[in-house]
C-alpha positions in Angstrom: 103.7 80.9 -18.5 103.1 76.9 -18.5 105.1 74.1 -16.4 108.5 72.5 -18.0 107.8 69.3 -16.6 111.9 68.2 -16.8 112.8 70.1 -14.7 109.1 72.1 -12.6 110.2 75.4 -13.5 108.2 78.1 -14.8 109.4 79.9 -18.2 107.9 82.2 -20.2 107.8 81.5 -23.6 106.4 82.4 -27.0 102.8 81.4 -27.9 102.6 78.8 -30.2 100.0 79.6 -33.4 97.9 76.9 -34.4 97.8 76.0 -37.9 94.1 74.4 -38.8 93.6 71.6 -41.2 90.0 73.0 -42.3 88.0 76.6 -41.8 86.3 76.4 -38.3 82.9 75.5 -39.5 81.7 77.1 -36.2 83.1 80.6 -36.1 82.1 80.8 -32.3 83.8 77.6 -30.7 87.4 78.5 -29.7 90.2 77.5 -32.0 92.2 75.9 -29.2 89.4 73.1 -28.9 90.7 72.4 -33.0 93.3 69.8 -33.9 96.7 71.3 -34.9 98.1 70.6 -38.3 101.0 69.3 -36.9 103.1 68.7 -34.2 105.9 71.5 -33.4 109.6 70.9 -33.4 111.1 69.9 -30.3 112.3 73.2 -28.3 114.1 73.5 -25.0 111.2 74.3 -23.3 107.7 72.4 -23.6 105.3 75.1 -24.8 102.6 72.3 -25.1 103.1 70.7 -21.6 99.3 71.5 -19.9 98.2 69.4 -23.1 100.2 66.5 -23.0 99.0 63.3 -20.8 100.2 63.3 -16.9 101.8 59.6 -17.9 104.6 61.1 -19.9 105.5 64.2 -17.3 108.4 63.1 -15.9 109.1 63.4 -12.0 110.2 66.6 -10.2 113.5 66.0 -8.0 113.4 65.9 -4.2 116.3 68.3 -3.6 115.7 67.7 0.7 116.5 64.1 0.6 119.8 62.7 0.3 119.3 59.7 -2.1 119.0 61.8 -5.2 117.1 58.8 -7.2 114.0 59.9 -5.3 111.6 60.9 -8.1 108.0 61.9 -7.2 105.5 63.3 -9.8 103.7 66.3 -7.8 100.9 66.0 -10.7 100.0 62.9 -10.0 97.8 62.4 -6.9 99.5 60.4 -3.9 98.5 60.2 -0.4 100.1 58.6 2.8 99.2 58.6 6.3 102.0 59.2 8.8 101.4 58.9 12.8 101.9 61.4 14.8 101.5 61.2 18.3 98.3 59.0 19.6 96.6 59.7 15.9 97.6 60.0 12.0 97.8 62.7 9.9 97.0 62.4 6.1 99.5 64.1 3.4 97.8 64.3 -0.4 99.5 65.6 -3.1 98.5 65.4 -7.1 94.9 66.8 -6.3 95.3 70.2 -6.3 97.0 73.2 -7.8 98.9 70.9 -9.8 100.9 73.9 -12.2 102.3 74.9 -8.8 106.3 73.8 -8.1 104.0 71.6 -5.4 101.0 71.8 -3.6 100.1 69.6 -0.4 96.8 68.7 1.7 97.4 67.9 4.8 94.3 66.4 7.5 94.3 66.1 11.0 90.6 64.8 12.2 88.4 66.9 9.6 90.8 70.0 9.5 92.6 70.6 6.6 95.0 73.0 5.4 96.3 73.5 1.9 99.9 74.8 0.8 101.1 75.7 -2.1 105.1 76.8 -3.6 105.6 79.0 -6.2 109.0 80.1 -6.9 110.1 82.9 -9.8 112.3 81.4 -13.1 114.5 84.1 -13.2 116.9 84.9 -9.9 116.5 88.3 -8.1 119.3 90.3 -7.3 122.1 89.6 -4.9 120.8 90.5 -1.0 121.5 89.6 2.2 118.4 87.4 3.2 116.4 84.7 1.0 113.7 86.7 -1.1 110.8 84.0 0.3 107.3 85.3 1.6 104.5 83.7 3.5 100.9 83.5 3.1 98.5 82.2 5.2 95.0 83.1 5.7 92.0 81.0 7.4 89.0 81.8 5.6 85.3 81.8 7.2 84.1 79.1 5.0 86.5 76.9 6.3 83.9 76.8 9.6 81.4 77.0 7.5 80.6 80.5 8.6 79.9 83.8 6.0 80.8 87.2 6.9 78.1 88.6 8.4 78.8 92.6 8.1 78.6 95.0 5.3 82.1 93.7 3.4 81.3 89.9 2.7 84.9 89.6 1.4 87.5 88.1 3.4 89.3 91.0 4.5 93.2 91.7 5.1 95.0 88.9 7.4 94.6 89.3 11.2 97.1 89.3 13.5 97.1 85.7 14.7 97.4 84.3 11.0 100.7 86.9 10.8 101.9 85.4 13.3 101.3 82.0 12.0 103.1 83.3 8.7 106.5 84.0 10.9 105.7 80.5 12.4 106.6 79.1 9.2 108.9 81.9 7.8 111.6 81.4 10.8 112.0 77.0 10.5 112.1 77.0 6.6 114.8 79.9 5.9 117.7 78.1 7.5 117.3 75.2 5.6 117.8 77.3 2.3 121.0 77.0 0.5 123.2 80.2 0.3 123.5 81.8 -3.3 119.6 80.8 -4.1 117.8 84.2 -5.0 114.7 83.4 -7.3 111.9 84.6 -5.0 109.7 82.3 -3.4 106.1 82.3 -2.3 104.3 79.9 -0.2 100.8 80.1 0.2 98.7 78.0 2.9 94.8 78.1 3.0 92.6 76.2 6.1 89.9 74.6 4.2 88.1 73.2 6.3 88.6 73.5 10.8 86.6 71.1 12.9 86.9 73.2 16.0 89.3 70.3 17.4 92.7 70.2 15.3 94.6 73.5 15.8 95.8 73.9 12.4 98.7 76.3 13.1 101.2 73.0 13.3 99.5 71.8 10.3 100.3 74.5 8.3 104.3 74.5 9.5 104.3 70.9 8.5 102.3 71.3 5.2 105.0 73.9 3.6 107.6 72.3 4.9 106.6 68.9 2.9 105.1 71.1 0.2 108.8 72.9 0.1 110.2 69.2 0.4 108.5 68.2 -2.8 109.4 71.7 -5.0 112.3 73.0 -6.8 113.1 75.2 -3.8 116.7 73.6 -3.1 116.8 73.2 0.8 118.7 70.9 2.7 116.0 69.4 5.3 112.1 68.5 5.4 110.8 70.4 8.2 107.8 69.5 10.4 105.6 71.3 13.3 104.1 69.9 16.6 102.0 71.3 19.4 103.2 69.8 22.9 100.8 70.6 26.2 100.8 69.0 29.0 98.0 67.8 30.8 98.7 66.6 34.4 102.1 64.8 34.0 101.7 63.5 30.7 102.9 65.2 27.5 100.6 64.9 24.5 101.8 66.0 21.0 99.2 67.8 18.9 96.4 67.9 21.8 93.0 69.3 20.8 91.3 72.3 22.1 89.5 70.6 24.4 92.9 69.2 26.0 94.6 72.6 25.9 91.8 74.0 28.0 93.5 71.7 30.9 96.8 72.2 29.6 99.8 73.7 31.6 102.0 74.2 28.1 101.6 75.6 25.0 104.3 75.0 22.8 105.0 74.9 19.2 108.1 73.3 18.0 109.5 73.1 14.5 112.2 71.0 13.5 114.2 68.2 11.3 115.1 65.2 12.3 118.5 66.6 13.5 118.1 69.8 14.9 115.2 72.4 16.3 114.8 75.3 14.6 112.3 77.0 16.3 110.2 76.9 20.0 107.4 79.6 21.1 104.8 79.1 23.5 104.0 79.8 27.5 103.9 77.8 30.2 102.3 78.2 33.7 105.0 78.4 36.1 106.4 75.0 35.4 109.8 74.0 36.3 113.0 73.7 33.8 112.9 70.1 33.5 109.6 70.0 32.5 110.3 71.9 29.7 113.8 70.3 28.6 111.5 67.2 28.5 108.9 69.0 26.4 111.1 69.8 23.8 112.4 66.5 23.7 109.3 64.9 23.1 108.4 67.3 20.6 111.8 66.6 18.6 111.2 62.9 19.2 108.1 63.4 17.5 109.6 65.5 14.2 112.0 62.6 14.2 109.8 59.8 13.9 107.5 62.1 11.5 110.7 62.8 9.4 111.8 59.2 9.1 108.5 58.3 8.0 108.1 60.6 5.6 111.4 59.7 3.8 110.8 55.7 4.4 107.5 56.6 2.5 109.0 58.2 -0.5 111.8 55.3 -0.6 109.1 52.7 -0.4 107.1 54.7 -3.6 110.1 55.3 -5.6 110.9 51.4 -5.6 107.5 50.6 -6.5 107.8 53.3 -9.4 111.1 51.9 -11.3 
């Protein structure tokens, strides 16, 4: 199973047989660390892609942006910074898992959370709801903490990271197009948690960029923000420490037009303070959003 890079699909195709120009002279080195006799004919499908130099992959298409010139090489590595709020967030891409559709790293302080999207080459059948399921899972070496009990494994998800997974399952399936039925994985991994950065909003935003950058075709880039409110000023993505004198908790997902999904509590605060909560935390998906595409413009005329 190997990477067409034309078009970041995955397709299953024959193996290809090596043909030697001389007997190994070392029966115990591999034979795929041998030069082929010679090169195979061109096919639909590049068998050969893992070994040919990142230079010549072409660029995976950016199916959430409108300008459909936008070409961005996932296997390269790339990395912006984008504020949000009083502080930036870095977005790398090219680093890791690069024979995923796309992978993304996304910081806030020293957290950082990895995502991943995978998607199947052949359609599923016909249903009523988008075949897509959600990973996410914060492991203990990500505090730099071992399991201390008999199992040193990680075990099965908790309840807090299932919710996380619906927290990034409910913004992303509206923005799928209708008629799309190849079944889609998304996988998103804290590496590393400073005790600061909650890194639940990082992880809405990380697969909604990392879904941004696939073959998935969906219509908008999706982001995620934490609004609290601490005395009468609303701060996007506070820290712990803030939220211990916080009177809101609320998670907001989003594009730049439209809110796709709100949960949190409050502690007995009025209606207006929450209509203004949300529309901070959509001002703040906007400006994220419009960065992010201003970003790929600015890349993809550097790039011609």
């Amino acid at each position: 199973m190997l990477a067409n890079p034309s078009s970041g699909r995955l397709h299953y195709t024959k193996p290809f047989h090596f043909q030697l120009q001389h007997p190994n002279p070392n029966p115990k080195r591999p034979k795929c660390f041998l030069s082929p006799k010679a090169a195979p004919k061109p096919s639909k499908f590049c068998t050969l892609s893992l070994l040919v130099p990142r230079k010549s992959r072409k660029g995976f298409g950016i199916r959430a942006l409108t300008d459909p010139g936008v070409k961005v090489d996932v296997t390269q590595p790339y990395s912006v910074k984008i504020p949000v709020g009083d502080r930036h967030i870095l977005i790398e891409t090219g680093h890791i898992g690069r024979q995923a559709s796309a992978s993304v790293t996304v910081t806030d302080g020293e957290t950082i959370v990895y995502t991943s999207v995978c998607l199947a080459d052949a359609p599923s059948e016909p249903s009523d709801f988008f075949p897509l399921s959600v990973h996410y899972q914060e492991r203990f070496s990500a505090a730099g903490r071992t399991s201390g009990g008999f199992f040193k494994r990680e075990g099965r998800a908790k309840d807090h990271e299932v919710l996380i997974c619906r927290l990034i399952d409910r913004p992303l399936r509206p923005t799928m197009l209708n008629g799309f039925y190849h079944e889609t994985q998304i996988l998103s991994w804290v590496l590393s948690y400073d005790g600061l950065h909650s890194p639940d909003s990082l992880a809405v935003t990380a697969a909604g960029i990392a879904v941004a950058l696939s073959e998935v075709p969906n219509t908008k880039t999706i982001a995620g923000v934490r609004i609290g409110l601490v005395g009468d000023k609303f701060i996007v993505n506070p820290t712990t420490k803030e939220m211990e004198d916080s009177e809101l908790d609320l998670l907001l997902a989003g594009t730049d037009s439209a809110i796709l999904m709100i949960e949190g509590y409050c502690d007995f605060l009025p209606e207006e303070k929450l209509l203004q909560a949300i529309e901070v935390g959509q001002d703040a998906v906007r400006a994220f959003a419009m960065r992010w595409r201003l970003w790929l413009r600015v890349w993809e005329a550097q790039n011609v």
